[in-house]
Every structure is written in structure tokens, then in C-alpha cells.
CHARMM internal coordinates of N, CA and C (Angstrom, degrees):
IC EDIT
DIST 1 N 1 CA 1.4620
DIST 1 CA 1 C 1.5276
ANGL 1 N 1 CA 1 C 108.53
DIST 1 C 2 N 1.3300
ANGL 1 CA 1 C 2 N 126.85
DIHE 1 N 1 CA 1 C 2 N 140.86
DIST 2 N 2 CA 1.3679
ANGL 1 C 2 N 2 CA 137.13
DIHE 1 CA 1 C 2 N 2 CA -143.55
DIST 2 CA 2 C 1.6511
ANGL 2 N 2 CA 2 C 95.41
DIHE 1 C 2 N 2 CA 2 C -129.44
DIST 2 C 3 N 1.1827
ANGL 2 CA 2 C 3 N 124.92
DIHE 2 N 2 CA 2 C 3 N 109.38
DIST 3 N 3 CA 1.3943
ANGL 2 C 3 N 3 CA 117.04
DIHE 2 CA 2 C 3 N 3 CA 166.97
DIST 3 CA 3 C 1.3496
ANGL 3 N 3 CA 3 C 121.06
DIHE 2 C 3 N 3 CA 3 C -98.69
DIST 3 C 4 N 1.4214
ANGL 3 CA 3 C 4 N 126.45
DIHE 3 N 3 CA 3 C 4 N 132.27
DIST 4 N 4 CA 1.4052
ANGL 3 C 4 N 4 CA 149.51
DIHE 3 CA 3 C 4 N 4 CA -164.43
DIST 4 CA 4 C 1.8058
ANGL 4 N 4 CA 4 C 87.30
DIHE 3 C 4 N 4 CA 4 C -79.19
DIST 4 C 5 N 1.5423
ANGL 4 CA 4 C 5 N 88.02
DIHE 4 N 4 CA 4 C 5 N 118.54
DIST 5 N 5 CA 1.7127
ANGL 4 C 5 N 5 CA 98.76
DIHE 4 CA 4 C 5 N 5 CA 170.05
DIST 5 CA 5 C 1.2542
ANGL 5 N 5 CA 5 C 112.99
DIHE 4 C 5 N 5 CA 5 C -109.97
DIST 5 C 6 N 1.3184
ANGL 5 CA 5 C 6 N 111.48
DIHE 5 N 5 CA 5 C 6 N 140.98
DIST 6 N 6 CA 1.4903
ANGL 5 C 6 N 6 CA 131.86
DIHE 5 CA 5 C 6 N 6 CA -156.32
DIST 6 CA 6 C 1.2083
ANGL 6 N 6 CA 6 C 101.48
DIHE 5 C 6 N 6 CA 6 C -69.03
DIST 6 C 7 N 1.7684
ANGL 6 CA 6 C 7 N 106.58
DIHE 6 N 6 CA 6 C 7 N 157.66
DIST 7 N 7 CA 1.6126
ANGL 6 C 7 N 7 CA 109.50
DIHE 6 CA 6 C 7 N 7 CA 170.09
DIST 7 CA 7 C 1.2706
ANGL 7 N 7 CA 7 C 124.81
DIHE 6 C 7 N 7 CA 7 C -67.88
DIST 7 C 8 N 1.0092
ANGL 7 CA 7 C 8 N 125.18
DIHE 7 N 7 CA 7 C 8 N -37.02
DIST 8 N 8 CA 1.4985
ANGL 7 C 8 N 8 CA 133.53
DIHE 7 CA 7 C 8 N 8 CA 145.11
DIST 8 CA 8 C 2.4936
ANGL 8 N 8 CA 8 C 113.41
DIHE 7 C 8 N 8 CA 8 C -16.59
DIST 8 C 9 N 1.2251
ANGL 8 CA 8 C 9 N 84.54
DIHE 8 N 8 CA 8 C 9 N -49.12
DIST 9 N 9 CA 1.6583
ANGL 8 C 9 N 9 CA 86.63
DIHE 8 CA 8 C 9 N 9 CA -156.52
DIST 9 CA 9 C 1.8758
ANGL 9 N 9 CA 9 C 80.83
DIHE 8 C 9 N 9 CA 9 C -86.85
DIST 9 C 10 N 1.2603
ANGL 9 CA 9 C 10 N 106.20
DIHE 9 N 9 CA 9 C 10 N -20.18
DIST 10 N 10 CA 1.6082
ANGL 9 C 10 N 10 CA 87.59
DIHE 9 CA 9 C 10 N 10 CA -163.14
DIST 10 CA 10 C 1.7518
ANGL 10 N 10 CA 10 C 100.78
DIHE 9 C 10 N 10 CA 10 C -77.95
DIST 10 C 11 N 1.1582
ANGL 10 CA 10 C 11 N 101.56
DIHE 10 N 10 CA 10 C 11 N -36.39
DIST 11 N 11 CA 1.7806
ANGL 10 C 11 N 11 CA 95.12
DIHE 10 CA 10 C 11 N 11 CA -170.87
DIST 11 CA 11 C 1.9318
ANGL 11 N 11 CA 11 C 96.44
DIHE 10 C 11 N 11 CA 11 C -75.51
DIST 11 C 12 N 0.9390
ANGL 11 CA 11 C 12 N 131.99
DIHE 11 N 11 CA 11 C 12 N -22.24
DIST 12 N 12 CA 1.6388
ANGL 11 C 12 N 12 CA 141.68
DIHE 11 CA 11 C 12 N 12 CA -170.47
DIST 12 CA 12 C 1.7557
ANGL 12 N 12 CA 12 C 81.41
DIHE 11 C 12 N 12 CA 12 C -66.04
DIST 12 C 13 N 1.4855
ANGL 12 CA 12 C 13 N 119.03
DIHE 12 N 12 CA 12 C 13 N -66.20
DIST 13 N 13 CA 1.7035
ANGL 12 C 13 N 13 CA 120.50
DIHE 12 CA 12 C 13 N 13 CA -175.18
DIST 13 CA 13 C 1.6303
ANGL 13 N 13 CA 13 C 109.90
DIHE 12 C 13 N 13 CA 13 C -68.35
DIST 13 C 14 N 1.2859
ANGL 13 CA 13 C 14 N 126.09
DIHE 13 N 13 CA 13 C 14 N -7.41
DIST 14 N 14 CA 1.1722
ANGL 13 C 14 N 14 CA 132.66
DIHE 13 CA 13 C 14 N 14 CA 170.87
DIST 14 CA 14 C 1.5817
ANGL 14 N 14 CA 14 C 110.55
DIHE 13 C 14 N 14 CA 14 C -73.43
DIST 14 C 15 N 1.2244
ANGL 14 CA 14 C 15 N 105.32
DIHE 14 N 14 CA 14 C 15 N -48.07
DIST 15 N 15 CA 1.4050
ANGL 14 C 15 N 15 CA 118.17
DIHE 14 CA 14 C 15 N 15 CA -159.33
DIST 15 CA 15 C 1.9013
ANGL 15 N 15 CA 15 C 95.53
DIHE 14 C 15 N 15 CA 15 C -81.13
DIST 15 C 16 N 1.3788
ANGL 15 CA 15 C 16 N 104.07
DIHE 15 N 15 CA 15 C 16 N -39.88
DIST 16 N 16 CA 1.4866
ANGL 15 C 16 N 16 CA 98.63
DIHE 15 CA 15 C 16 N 16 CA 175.73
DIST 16 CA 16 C 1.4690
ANGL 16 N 16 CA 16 C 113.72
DIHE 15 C 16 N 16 CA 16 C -66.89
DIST 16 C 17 N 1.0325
ANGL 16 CA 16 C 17 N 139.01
DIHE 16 N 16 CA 16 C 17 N -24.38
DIST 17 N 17 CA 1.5800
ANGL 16 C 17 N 17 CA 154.84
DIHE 16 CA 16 C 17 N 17 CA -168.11
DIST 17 CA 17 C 1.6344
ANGL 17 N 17 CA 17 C 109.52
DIHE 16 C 17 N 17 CA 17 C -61.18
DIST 17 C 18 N 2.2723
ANGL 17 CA 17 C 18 N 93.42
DIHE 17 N 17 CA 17 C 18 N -48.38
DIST 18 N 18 CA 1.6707
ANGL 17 C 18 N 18 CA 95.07
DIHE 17 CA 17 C 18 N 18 CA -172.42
DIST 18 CA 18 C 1.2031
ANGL 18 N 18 CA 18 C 81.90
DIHE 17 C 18 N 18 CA 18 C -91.10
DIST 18 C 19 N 1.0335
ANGL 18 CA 18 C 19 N 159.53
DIHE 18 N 18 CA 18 C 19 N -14.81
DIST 19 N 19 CA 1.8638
ANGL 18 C 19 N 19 CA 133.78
DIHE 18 CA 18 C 19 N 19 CA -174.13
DIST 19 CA 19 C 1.6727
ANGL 19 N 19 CA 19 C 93.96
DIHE 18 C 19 N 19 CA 19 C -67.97
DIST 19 C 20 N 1.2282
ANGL 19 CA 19 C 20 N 108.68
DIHE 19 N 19 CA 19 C 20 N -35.43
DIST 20 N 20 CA 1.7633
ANGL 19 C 20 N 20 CA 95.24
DIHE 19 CA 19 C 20 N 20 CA -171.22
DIST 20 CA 20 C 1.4691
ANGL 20 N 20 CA 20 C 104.25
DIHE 19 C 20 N 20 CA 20 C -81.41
DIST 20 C 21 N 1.3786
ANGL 20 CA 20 C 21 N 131.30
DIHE 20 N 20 CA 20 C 21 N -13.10
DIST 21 N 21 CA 1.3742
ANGL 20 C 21 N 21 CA 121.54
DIHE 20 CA 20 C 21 N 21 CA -174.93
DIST 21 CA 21 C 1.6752
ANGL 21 N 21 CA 21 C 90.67
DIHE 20 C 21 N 21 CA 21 C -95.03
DIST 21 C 22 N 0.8616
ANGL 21 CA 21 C 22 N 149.30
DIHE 21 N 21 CA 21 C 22 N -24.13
DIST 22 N 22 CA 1.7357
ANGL 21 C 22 N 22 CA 152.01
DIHE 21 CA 21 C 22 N 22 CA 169.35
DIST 22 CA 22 C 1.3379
ANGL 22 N 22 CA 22 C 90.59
DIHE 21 C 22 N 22 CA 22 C -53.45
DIST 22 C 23 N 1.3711
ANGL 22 CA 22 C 23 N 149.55
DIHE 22 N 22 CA 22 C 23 N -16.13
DIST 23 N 23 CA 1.2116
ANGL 22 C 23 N 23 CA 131.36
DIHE 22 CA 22 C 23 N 23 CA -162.27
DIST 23 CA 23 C 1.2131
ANGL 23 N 23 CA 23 C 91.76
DIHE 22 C 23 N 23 CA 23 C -101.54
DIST 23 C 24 N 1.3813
ANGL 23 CA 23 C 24 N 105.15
DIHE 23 N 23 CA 23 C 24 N 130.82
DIST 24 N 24 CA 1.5990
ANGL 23 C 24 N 24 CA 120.15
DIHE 23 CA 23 C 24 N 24 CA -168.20
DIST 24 CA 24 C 1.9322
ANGL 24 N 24 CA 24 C 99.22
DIHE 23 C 24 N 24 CA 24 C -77.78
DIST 24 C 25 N 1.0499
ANGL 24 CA 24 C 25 N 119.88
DIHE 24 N 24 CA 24 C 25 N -20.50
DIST 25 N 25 CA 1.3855
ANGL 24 C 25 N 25 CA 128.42
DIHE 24 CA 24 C 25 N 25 CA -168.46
DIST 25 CA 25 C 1.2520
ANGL 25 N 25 CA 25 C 115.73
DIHE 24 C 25 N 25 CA 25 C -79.46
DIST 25 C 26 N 1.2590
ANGL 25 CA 25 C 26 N 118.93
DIHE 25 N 25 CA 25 C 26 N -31.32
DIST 26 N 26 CA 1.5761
ANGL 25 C 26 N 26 CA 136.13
DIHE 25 CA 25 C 26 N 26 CA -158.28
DIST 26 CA 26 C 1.7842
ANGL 26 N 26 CA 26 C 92.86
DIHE 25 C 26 N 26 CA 26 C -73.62
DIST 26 C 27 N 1.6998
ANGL 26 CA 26 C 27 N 92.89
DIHE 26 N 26 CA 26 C 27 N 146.17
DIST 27 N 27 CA 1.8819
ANGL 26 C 27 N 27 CA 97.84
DIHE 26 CA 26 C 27 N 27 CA -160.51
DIST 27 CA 27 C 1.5100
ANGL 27 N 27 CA 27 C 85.04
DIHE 26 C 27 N 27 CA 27 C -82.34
DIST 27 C 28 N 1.0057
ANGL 27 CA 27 C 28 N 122.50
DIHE 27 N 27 CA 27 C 28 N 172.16
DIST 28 N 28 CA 1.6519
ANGL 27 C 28 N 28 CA 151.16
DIHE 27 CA 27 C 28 N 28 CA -172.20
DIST 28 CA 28 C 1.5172
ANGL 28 N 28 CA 28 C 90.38
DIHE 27 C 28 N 28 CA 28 C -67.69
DIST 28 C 29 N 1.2336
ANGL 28 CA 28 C 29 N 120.08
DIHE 28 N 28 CA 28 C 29 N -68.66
DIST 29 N 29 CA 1.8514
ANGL 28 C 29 N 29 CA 123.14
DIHE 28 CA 28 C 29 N 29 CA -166.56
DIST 29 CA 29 C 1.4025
ANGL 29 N 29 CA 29 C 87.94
DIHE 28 C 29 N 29 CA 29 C -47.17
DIST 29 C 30 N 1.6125
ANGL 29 CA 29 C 30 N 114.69
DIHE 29 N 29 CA 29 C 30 N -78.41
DIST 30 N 30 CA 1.7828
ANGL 29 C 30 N 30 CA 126.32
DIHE 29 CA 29 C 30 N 30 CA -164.87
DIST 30 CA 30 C 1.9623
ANGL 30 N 30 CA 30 C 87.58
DIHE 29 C 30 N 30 CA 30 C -30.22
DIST 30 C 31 N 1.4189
ANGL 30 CA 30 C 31 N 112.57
DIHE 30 N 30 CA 30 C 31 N -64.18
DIST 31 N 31 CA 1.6816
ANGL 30 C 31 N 31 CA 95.05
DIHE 30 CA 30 C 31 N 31 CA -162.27
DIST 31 CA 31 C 1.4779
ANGL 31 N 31 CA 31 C 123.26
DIHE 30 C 31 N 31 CA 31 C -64.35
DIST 31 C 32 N 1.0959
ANGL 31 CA 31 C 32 N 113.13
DIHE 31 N 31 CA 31 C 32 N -12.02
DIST 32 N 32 CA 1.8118
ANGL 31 C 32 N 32 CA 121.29
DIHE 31 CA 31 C 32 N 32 CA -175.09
DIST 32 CA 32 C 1.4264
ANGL 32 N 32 CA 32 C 91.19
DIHE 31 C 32 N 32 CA 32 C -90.21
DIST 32 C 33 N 1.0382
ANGL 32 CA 32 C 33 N 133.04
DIHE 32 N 32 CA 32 C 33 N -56.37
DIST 33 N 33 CA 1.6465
ANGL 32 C 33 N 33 CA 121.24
DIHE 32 CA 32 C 33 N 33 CA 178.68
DIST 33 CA 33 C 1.7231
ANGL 33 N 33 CA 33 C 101.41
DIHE 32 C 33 N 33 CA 33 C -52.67
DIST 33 C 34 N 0.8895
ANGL 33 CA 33 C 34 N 130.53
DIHE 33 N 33 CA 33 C 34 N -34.23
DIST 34 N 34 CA 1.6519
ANGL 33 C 34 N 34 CA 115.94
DIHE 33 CA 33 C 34 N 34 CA -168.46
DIST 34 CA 34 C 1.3092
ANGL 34 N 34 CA 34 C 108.28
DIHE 33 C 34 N 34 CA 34 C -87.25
DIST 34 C 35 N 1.4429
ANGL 34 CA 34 C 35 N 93.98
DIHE 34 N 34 CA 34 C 35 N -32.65
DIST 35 N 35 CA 1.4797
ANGL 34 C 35 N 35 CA 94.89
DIHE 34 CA 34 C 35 N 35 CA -173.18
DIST 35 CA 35 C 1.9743
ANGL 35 N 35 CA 35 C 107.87
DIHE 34 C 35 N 35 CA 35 C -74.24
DIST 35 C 36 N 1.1081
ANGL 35 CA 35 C 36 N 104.14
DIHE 35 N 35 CA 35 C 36 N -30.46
DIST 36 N 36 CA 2.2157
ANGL 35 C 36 N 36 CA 109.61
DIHE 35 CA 35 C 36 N 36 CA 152.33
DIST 36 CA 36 C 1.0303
ANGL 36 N 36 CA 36 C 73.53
DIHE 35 C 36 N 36 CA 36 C -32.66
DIST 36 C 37 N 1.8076
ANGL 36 CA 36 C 37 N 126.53
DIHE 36 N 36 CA 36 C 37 N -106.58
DIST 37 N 37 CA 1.0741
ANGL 36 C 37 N 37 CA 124.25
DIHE 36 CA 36 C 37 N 37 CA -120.19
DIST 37 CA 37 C 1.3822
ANGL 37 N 37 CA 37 C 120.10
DIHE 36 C 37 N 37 CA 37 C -32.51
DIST 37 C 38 N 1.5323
ANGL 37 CA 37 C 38 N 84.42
DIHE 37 N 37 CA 37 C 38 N -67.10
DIST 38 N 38 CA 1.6086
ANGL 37 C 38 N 38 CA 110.59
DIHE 37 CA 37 C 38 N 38 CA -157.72
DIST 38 CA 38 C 1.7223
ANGL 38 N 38 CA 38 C 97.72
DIHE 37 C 38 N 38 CA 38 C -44.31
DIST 38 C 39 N 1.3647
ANGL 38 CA 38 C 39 N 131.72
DIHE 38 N 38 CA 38 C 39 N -52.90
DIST 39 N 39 CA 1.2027
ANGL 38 C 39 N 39 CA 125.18
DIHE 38 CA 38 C 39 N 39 CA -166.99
DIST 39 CA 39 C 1.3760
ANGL 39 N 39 CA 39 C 116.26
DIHE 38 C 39 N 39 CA 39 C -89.24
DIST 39 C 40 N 1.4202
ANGL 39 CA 39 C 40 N 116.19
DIHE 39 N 39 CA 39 C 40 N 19.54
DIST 40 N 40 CA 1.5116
ANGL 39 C 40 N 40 CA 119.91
DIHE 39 CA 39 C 40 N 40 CA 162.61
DIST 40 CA 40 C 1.3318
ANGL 40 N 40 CA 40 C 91.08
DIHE 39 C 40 N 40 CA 40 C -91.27
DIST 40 C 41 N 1.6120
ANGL 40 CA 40 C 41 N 122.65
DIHE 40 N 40 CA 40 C 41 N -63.23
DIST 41 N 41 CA 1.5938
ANGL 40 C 41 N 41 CA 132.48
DIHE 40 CA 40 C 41 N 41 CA 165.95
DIST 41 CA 41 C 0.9933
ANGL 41 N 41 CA 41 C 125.04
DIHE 40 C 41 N 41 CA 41 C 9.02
DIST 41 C 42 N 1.4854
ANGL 41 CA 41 C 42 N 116.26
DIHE 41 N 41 CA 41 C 42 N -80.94
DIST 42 N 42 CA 1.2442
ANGL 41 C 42 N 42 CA 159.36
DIHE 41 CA 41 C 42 N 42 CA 160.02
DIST 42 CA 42 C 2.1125
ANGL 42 N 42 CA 42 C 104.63
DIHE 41 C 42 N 42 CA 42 C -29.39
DIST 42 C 43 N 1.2529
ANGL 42 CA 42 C 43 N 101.95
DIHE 42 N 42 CA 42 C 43 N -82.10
DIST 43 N 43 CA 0.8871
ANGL 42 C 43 N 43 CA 98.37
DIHE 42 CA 42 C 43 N 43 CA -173.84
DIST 43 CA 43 C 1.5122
ANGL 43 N 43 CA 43 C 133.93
DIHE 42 C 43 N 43 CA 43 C -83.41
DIST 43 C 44 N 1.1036
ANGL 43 CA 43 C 44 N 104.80
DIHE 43 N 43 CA 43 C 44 N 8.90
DIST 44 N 44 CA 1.7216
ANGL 43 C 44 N 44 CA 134.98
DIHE 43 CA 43 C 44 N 44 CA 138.17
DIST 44 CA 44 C 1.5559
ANGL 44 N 44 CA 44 C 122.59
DIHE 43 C 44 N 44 CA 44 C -52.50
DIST 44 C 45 N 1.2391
ANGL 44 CA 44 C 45 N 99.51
DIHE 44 N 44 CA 44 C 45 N -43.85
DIST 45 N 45 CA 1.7582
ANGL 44 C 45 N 45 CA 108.72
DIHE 44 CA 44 C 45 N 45 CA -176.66
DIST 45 CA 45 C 1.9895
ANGL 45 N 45 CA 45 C 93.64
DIHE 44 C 45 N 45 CA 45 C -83.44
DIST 45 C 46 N 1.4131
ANGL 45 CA 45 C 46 N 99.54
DIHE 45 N 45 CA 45 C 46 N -50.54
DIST 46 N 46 CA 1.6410
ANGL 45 C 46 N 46 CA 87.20
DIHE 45 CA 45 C 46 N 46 CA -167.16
DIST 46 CA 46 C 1.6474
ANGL 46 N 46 CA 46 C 113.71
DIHE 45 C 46 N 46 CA 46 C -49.41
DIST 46 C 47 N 1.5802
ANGL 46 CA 46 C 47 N 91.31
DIHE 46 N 46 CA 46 C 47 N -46.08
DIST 47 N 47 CA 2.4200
ANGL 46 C 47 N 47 CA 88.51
DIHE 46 CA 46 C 47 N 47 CA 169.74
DIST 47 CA 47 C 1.0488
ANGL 47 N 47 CA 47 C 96.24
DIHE 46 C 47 N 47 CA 47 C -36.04
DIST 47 C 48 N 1.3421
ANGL 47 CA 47 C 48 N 129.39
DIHE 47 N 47 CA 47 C 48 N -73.26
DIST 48 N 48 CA 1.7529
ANGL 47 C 48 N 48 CA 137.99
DIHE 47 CA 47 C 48 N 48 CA -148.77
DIST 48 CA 48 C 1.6428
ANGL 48 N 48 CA 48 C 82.84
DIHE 47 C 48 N 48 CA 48 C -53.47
DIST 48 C 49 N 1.0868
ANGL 48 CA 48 C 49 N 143.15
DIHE 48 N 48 CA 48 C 49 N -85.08
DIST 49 N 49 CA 1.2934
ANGL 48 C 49 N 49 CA 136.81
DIHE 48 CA 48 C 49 N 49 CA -154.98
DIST 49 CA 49 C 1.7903
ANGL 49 N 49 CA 49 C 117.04
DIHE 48 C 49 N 49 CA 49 C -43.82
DIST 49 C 50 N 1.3391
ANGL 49 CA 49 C 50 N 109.16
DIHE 49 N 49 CA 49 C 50 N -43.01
DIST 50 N 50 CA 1.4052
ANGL 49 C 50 N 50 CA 125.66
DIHE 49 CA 49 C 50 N 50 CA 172.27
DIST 50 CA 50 C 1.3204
ANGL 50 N 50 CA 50 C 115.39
DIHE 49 C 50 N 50 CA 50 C -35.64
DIST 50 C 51 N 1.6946
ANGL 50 CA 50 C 51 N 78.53
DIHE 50 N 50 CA 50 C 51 N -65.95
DIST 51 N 51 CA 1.9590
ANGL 50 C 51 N 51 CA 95.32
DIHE 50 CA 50 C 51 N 51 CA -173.43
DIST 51 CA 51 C 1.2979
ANGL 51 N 51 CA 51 C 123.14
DIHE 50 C 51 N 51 CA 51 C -53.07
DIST 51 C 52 N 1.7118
ANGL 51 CA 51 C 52 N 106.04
DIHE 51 N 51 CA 51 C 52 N -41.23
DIST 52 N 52 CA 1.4146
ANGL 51 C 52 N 52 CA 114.24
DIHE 51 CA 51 C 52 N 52 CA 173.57
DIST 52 CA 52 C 1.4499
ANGL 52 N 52 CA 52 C 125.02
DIHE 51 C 52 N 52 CA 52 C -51.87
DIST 52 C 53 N 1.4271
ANGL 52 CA 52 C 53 N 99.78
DIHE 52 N 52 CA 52 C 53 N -47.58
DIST 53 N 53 CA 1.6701
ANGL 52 C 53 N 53 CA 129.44
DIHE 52 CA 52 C 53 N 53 CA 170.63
DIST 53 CA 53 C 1.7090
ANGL 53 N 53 CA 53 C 102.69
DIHE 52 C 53 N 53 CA 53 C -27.28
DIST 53 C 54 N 1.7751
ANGL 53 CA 53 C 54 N 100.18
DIHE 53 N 53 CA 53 C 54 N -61.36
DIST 54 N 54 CA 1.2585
ANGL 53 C 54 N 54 CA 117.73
DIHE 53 CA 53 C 54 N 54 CA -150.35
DIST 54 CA 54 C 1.6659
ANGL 54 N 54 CA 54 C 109.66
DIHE 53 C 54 N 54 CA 54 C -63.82
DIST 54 C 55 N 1.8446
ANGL 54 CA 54 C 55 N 100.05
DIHE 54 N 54 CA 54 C 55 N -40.06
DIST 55 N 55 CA 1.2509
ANGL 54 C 55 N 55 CA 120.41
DIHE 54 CA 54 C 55 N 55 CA -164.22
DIST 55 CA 55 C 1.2978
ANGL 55 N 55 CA 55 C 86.76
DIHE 54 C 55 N 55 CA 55 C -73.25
DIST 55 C 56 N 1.1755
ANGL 55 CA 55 C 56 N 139.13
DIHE 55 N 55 CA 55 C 56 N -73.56
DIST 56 N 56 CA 1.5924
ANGL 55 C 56 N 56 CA 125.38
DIHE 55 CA 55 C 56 N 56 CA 179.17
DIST 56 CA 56 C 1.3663
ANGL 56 N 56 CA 56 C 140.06
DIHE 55 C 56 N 56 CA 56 C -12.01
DIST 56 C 57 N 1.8084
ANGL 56 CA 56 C 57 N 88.86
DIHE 56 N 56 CA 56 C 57 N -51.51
DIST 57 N 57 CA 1.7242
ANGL 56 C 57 N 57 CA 104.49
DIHE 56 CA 56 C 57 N 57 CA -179.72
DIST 57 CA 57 C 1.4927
ANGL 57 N 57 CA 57 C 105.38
DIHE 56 C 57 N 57 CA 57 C -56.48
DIST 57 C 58 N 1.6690
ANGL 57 CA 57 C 58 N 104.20
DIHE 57 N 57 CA 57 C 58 N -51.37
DIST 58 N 58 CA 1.2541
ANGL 57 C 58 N 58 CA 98.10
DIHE 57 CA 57 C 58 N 58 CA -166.77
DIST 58 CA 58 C 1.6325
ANGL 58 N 58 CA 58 C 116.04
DIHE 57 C 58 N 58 CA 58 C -86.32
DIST 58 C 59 N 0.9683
ANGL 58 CA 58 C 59 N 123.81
DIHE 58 N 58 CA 58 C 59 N 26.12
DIST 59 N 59 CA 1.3616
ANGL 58 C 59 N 59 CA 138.11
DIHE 58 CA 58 C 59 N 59 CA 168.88
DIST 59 CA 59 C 1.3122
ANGL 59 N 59 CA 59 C 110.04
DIHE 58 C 59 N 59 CA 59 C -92.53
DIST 59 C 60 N 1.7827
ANGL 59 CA 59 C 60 N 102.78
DIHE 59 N 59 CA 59 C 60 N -46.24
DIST 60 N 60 CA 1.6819
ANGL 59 C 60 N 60 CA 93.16
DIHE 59 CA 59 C 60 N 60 CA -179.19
DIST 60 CA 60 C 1.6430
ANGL 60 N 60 CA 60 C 122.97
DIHE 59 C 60 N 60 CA 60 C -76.22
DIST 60 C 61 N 1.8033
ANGL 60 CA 60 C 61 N 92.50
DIHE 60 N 60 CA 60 C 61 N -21.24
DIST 61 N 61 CA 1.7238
ANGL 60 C 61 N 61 CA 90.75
DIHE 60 CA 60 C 61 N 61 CA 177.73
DIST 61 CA 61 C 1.6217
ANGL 61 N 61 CA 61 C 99.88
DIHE 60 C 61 N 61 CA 61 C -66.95
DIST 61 C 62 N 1.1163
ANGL 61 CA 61 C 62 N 130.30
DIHE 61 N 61 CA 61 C 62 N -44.73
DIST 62 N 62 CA 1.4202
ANGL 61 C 62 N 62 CA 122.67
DIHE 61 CA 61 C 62 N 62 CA -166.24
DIST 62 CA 62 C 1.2783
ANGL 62 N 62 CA 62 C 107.89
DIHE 61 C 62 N 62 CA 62 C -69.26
DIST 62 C 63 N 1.3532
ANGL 62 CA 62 C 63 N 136.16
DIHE 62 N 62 CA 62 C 63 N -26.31
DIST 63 N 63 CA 1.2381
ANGL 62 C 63 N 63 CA 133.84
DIHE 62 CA 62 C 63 N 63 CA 177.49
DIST 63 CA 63 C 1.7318
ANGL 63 N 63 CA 63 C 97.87
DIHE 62 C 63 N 63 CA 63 C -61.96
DIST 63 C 64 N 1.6138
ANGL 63 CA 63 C 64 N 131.51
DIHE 63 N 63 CA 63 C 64 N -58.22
DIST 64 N 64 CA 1.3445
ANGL 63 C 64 N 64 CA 146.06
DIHE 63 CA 63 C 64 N 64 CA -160.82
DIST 64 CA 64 C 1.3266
ANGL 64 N 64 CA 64 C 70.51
DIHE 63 C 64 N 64 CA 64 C -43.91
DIST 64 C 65 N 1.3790
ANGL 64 CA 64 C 65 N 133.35
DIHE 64 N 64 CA 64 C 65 N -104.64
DIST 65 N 65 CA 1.2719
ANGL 64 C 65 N 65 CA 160.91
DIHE 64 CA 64 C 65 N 65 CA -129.03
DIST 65 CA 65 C 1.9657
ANGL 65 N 65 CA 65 C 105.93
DIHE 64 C 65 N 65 CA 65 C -50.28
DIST 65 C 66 N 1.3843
ANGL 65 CA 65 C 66 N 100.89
DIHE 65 N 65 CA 65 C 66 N 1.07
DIST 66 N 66 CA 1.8441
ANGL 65 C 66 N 66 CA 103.24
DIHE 65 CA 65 C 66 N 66 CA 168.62
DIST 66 CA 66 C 1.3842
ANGL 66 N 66 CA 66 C 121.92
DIHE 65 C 66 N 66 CA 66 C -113.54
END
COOR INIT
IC SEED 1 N 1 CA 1 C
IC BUILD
């Protein structure tokens, strides 16, 4: 069973992702794998933002409509 992590935790693991690519030391492979991460991460949270977006819209049309 797979639990859906919040947008909150995803930009928190986002933000940890570029502190490790800021490290001037980190080998090229280590940074291209994080840097995957980070932009699967990333664009994991932006759906979450979308969706929210979406659920809104249609909250406010249904609200108009009472």
C-alpha cells in the first residue's frame, strides 16, 4: 500500500534535493540521479496544484449555480 505524500513534504524533499546538488562535490552520476528526482518531485507537486486549481473552479461554478 502506497501512501500519497503531501504537497507540503514534496517541496520540503525538493528543497533537500537542491541543497545536495549545491554541493560542489557531489559526482555528476550522484547529481543526475537527484536531479530525476527532484524533477519528477517537482512535477508531482505541480498536478497536486492543478488539481486543486481544478477542484476550486468547479466549486465556484457550483456555488454560482445556488
Amino acid at each position: 500500500m502506497s501512501e500519497e505524500i503531501s504537497f507540503e513534504d514534496k517541496l520540503k524533499k525538493a528543497k533537500e534535493i537542491l541543497e545536495k546538488l549545491s554541493d560542489p562535490s557531489i559526482a555528476l552520476k550522484d547529481a543526475m540521479k537527484e536531479y530525476k528526482k527532484g524533477v519528477s518531485i517537482l512535477n508531482d507537486a505541480t498536478k497536486m496544484i492543478e488539481d486543486a486549481k481544478l477542484e476550486y473552479e468547479k466549486l465556484q461554478i457550483e456555488e454560482e449555480k445556488v
